[in-house]
N, C-alpha and C positions, 0 to 999 in steps of 0.2 A: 561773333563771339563776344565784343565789349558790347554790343546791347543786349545779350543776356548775362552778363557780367555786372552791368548797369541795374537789370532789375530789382533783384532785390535791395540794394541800396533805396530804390525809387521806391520799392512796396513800405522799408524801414521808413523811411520820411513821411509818406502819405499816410502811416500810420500813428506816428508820433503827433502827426498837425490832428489826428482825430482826438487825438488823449484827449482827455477834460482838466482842465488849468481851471485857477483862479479866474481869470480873464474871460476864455469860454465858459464858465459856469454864471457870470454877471451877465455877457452877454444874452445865454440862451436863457434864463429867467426873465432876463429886461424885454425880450422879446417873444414870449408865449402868455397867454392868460388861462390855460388849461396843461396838465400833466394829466396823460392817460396810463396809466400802470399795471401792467400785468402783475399776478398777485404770486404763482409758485415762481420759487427762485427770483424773485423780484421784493415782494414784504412777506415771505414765508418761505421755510423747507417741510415741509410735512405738517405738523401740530407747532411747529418752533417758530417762531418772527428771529426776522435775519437783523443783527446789530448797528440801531441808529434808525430804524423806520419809522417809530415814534417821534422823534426828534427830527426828523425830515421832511415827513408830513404836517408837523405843527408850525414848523417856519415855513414850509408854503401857503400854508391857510394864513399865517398871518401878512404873507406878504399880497393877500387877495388872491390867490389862487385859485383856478377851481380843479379840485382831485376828482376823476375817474380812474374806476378798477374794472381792469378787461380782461378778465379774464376765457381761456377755451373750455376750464376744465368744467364739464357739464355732471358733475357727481352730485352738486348742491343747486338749488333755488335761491336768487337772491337772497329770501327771508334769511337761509340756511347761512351764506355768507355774512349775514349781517351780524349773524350771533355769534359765527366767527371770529370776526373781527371782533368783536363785544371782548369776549374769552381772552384774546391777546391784547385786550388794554386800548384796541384804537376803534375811537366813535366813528362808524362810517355807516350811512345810510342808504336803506335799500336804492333808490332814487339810484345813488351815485355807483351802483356796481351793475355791469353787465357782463353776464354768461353767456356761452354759448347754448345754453338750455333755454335761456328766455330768448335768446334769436331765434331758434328754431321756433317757439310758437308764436313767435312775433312775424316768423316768416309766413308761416300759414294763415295767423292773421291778416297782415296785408294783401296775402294774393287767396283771400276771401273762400277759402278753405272749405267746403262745402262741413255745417254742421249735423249732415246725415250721417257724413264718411264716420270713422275710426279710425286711430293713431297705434303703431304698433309701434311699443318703445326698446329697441335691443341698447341699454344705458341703464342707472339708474335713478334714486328717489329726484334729482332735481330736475331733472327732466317730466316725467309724470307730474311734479307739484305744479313746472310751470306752464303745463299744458292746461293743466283742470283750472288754476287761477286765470286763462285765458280764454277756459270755457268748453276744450274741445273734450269729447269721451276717446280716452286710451287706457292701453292694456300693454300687460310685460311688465320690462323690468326684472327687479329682483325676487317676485315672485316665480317667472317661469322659469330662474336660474337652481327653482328646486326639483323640473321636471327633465326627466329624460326618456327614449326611446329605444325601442327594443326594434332591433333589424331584423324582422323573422318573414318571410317567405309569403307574398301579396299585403303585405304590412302598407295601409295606405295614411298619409298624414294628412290631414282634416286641416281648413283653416279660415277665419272669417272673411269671407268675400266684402265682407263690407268695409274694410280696411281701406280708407283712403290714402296712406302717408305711413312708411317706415320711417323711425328718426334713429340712424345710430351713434351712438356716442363713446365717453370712457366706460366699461362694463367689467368689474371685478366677478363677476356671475355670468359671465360667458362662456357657450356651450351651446353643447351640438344641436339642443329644440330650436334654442334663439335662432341659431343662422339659419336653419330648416323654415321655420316660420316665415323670418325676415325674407328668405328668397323666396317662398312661394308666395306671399302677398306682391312683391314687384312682378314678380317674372308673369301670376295669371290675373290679378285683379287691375283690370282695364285703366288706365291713365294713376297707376299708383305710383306717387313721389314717392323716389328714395333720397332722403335726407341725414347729411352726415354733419354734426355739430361741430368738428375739427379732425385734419389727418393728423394731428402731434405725433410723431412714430415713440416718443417718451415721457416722461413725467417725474416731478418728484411728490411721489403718492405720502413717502416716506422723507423724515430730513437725512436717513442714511446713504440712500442709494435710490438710482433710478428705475423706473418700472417699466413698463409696457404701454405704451399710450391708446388715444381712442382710434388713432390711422390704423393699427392693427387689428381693429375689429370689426371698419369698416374696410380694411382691405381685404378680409376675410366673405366679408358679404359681396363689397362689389368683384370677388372674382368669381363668387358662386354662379351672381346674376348676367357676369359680362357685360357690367352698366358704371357709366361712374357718377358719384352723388351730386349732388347741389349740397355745397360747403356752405356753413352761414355764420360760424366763428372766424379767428384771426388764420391768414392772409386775407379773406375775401373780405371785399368791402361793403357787405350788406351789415354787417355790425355798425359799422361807420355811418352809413348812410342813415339807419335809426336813432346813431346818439345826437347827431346833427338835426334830427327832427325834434331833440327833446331838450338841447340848449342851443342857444340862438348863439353860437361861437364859427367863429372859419378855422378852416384844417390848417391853413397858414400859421395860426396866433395856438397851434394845439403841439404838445410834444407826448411821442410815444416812449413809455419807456421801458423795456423786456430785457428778457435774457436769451431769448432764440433770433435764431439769423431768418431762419424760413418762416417764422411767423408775425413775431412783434417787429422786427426791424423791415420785415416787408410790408407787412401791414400798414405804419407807417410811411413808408414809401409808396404805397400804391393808391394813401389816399392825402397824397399833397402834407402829410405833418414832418415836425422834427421830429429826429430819432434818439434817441440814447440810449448805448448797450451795457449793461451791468453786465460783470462776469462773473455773479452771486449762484448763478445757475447752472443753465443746460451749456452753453457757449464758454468754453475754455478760447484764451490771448491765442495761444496757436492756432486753431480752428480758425478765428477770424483772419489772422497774417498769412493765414496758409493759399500758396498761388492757386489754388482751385475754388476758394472763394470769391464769388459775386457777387455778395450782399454787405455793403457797409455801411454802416451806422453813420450820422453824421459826426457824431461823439461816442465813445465807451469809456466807461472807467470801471471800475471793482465792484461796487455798491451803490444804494442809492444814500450812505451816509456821506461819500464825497462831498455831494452835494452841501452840504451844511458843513462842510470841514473848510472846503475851497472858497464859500462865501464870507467865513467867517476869518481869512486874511486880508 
C-alpha cells in the first residue's frame, strides 16, 4: 500500500527533473549541433505560426545550429512547405525540410522501384508532386476524390494492373473509389507495396481544433486488405536514416523536437536523439504524467519560445 502511495510522488518528481530550466536548456544546446522540429503544433496551428518561433529559430541559427523540419503531414511537397514558411515570415529552405511524402518516394527510390510499375496515390498534391519530381508515373489523389461508384447488380470495378505501390497518406478527398481501388491494386496485383506515409490518428489541419489524421485512412485500407503498411514517416526510422545520408551529423549531437508522444518523442528515441516535448500541440501536461504513459521525453516545456526565454537568464 506505501509503494503505491509512493508512486505518484515518484511520477511528480521524475517529472519535475524533465521540466526545462535555465540550466537544462544551456545544457542541451551546449550539447546538440542540430534541432529536428516537427512543424503542426510545434512552429504552426493550421495557417497561424505559434508565439516566439521566429525568434527561436534565429538565435539557434546564430548560435551555429543546424534547423530540420520533420514533419508527417504528407498534404504538401517540400517546394509547397517552403512557400510556407516564406508566407509566415521564416526563410527555410527546401534542402532543410522533410515529409513524409518525399520518404515515401524516396523510399521507392532506394529499393529501386521498378520504373515500369505505377504508383497509386490514396493522399494528396504533395505526394503526387513528390513522386513525379522523383521520376515515378502515378495516378489519384485529389482527382479521384471526384469519382464515385454505383453498387448495382454484376457491377465489376476495373483497375490498373500495372500499379506497382499504393502510398497512403493524410486525404481530405477520401472515399469509397479510393479504398476500392487502393485494395484491389494490393490485394490482386502481384508483389504490390502498400505504403503508408504516417498512422498520426490526428492533426491540426486547422489552428481551432483537431482533425482526423492520415492512420485513419490507412486504417481504413489496411483493414480492407488485412495487410499492414511499411510506415516511412515519424516513429519509423527510415526518415532518419535518409537525413543521415544528407548531413554528415550523429543522432547523439541531434535533438528532436514535437508535440506528440507516439511520434516525434519516439522517433527520437528510437533513433538514439535528444528529445523535447512542447505542449503547443497534440500532447496535453496530463496525458504525459498520466500512469499509462510510456513515452518520456527527456525534457518538455510549453513552446519552443522557452527556449530563448530560459537562455536569455
Amino acid at each position: 500500500r506505501r509503494a503505491k502511495q509512493q508512486e505518484p510522488a515518484r511520477r511528480r518528481k521524475a517529472m519535475a527533473e524533465g521540466l526545462l530550466t535555465a540550466d537544462a536548456a544551456r545544457s542541451l544546446v551546449g550539447s546538440v549541433d542540430a534541432f529536428l522540429f516537427d512543424c503542426d503544433g510545434v512552429i504552426w496551428k493550421g495557417d497561424e505560426l505559434i508565439q516566439g518561433v521566429p525568434e527561436t529559430l534565429e538565435l539557434l541559427r546564430k548560435l551555429g545550429k543546424k534547423l530540420v523540419f520533420v514533419t508527417n503531414n504528407s498534404r504538401k511537397s517540400r517546394r509547397q512547405y517552403s512557400k510556407k514558411f516564406k508566407t509566415l515570415g521564416l526563410e527555410v529552405t527546401e534542402e532543410e525540410i522533410f515529409t513524409s511524402s518525399f520518404a515515401a518516394a524516396m523510399f521507392l527510390k532506394l529499393n529501386k522501384f521498378s520504373p515500369e510499375k505505377k504508383v497509386y496515390v490514396v493522399g494528396e498534391d504533395g505526394i503526387l508532386d513528390e513522386l513525379k519530381l522523383a521520376g515515378f508515373e502515378c495516378f489519384g489523389g485529389p482527382e479521384d476524390g471526384k469519382k464515385n461508384i454505383m453498387l448495382e447488380a454484376n457491377f465489376y470495378f476495373d483497375h490498373d494492373k500495372s500499379v506497382g505501390a499504393v502510398i497512403v497518406g493524410l486525404d481530405q478527398y477520401f472515399n469509397y473509389y479510393k479504398m476500392q481501388y487502393a485494395s484491389l491494386c494490393i490485394r490482386e496485383n502481384p508483389g504490390c507495396l502498400f505504403i503508408a506515409t504516417n498512422r498520426d490518428p490526428t492533426g491540426h489541419m486547422t489552428s481551432a481544433q483537431e482533425w482526423p489524421g492520415a492512420g485513419t485512412m490507412v486504417a481504413a485500407v489496411s483493414c480492407s486488405v488485412q495487410k499492414e503498411p511499411i510506415v516511412v514517416g515519424k516513429p519509423s526510422s527510415f526518415l532518419m536514416d535518409f537525413l543521415l545520408k544528407s548531413f554528415n551529423l550523429e543522432t547523439s549531437r541531434m535533438c528532436m523536437v514535437g508535440d506528440r508522444l507516439d511520434t516525434d518523442i519516439l522517433f527520437g528515441q528510437n533513433t538514439g536523439c535528444k528529445t523535447l516535448l512542447v505542449l503547443s500541440g497534440v500532447t496535453t501536461l496530463p496525458e504525459l504524467q498520466d500512469a499509462s504513459n510510456t513515452i518520456h521525453p527527456d525534457l518538455y516545456t510549453n513552446s519552443v519560445y522557452d527556449l530563448v526565454k530560459l537562455l536569455q537568464q
